[in-house]
C-alpha positions in Angstrom: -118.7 -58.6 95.7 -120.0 -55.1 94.6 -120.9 -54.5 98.5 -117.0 -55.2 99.6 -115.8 -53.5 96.4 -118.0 -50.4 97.8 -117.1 -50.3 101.3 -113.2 -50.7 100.1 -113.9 -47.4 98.2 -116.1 -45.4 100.5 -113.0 -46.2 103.1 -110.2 -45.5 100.6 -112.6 -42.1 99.9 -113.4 -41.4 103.7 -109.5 -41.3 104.6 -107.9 -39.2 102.0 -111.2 -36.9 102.4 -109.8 -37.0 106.0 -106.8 -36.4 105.0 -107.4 -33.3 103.2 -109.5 -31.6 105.7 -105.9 -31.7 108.4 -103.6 -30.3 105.6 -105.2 -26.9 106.1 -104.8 -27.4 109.7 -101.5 -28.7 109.8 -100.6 -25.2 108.0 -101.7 -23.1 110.5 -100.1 -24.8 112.5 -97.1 -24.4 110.9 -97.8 -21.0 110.1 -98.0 -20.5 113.4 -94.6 -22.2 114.8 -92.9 -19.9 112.0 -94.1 -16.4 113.5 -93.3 -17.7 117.1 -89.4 -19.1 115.7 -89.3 -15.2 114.0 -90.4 -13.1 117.7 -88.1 -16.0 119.6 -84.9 -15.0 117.0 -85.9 -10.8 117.3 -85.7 -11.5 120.9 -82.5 -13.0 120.7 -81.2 -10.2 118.8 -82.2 -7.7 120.8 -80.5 -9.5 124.2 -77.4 -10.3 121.9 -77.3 -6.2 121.5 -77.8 -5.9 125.3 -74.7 -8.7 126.2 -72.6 -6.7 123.9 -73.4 -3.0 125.5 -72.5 -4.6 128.5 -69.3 -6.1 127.3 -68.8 -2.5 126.0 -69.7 -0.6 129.2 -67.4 -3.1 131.2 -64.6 -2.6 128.8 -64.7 1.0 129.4 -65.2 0.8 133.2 -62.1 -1.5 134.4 -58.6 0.0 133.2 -57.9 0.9 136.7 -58.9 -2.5 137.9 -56.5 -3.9 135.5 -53.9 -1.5 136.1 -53.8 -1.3 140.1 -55.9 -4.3 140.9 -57.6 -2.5 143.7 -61.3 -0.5 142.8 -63.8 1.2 144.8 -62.6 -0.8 147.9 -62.2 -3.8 146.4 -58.5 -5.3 147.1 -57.2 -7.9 144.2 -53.8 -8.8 145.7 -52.4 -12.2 145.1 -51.3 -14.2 148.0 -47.5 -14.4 147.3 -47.4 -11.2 147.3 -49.0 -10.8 150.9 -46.7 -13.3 152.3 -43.5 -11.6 150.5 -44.7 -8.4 152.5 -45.2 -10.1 155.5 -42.0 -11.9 155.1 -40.4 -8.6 154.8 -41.9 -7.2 158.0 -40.7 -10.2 159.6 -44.1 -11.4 160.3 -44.3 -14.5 158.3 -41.3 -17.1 158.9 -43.2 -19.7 156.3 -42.8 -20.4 152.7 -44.2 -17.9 149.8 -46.4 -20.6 148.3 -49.1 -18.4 147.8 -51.7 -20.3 150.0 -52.9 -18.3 153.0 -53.6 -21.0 155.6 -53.3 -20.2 159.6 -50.0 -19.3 159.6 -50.1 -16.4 157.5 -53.3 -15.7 158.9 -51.9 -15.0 161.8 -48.8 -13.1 160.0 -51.1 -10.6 159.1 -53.2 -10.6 162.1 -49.9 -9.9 164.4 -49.2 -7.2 161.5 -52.3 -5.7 162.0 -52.4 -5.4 165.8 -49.3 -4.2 165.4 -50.3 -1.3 162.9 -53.7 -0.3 165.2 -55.9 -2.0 162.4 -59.0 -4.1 162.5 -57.4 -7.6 164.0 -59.4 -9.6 161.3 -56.6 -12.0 159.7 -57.9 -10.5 156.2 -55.5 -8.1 153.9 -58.3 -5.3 153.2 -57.6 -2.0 151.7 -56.6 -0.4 154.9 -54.2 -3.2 155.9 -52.8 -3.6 152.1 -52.2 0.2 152.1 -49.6 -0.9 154.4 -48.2 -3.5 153.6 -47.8 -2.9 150.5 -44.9 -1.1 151.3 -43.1 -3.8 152.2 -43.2 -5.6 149.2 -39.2 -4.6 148.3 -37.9 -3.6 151.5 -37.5 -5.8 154.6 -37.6 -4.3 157.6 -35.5 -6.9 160.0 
């Protein structure tokens, strides 16, 4: 009885001695997982900061893309208003339904060959210069 009594005891000892010796470990541990969560939140901030200079330097850079819709080349013209122009030239005989399938590709491709431009069926900023001007007048 005493023998069982001791091994019960030297167990009972043996695991919360155990026990004991991973507590310290278990803090590092944790320890550790705090300092990596504190650089993982300082890097946030600091991209945070960078998304928000961008924001700023974007904000500042686009009025005239907002105002004109064209930029550096770049030609933001909404396909109703193509085919309105192209309807007004006389060009384009289907309906303004602002989808620019194969008829008004070819609208603008006849308008093009007929204005000595680049026969591409697309409304760049040389063929918008244009046509543009057509927007309120018709021609025929």
């Amino acid at each position: 009885m005493k023998k069982v009594f001791l091994v019960i005891f030297a167990a009972i000892f043996v695991s919360t001695a155990a026990g004991c010796a991973t507590a310290p470990k278990q803090n590092n541990e944790m320890e550790g997982l705090r300092n990596q969560i504190s650089t993982l939140e300082e890097q946030v901030k600091v991209k945070d900061d960078e998304i928000a200079n961008l924001k700023e330097e974007l904000t500042k850079s686009t009025p005239a893309i907002r105002e004109t819709g064209t930029a550096e080349g770049c030609m933001k013209t909404s396909p109703k208003a193509i085919q309105t122009a192209l309807k007004n030239t006389g060009y384009y005989n289907g309906p303004i339904d602002g989808f620019i399938g194969k008829q008004t590709r070819d609208a603008i491709k006849a308008f093009q060959k007929a204005n000595n431009l680049k026969v591409d069926g697309r409304v760049g900023s040389k063929t918008w210069s244009i046509l543009k001007n057509y927007l309120e007048k018709k021609v025929k």
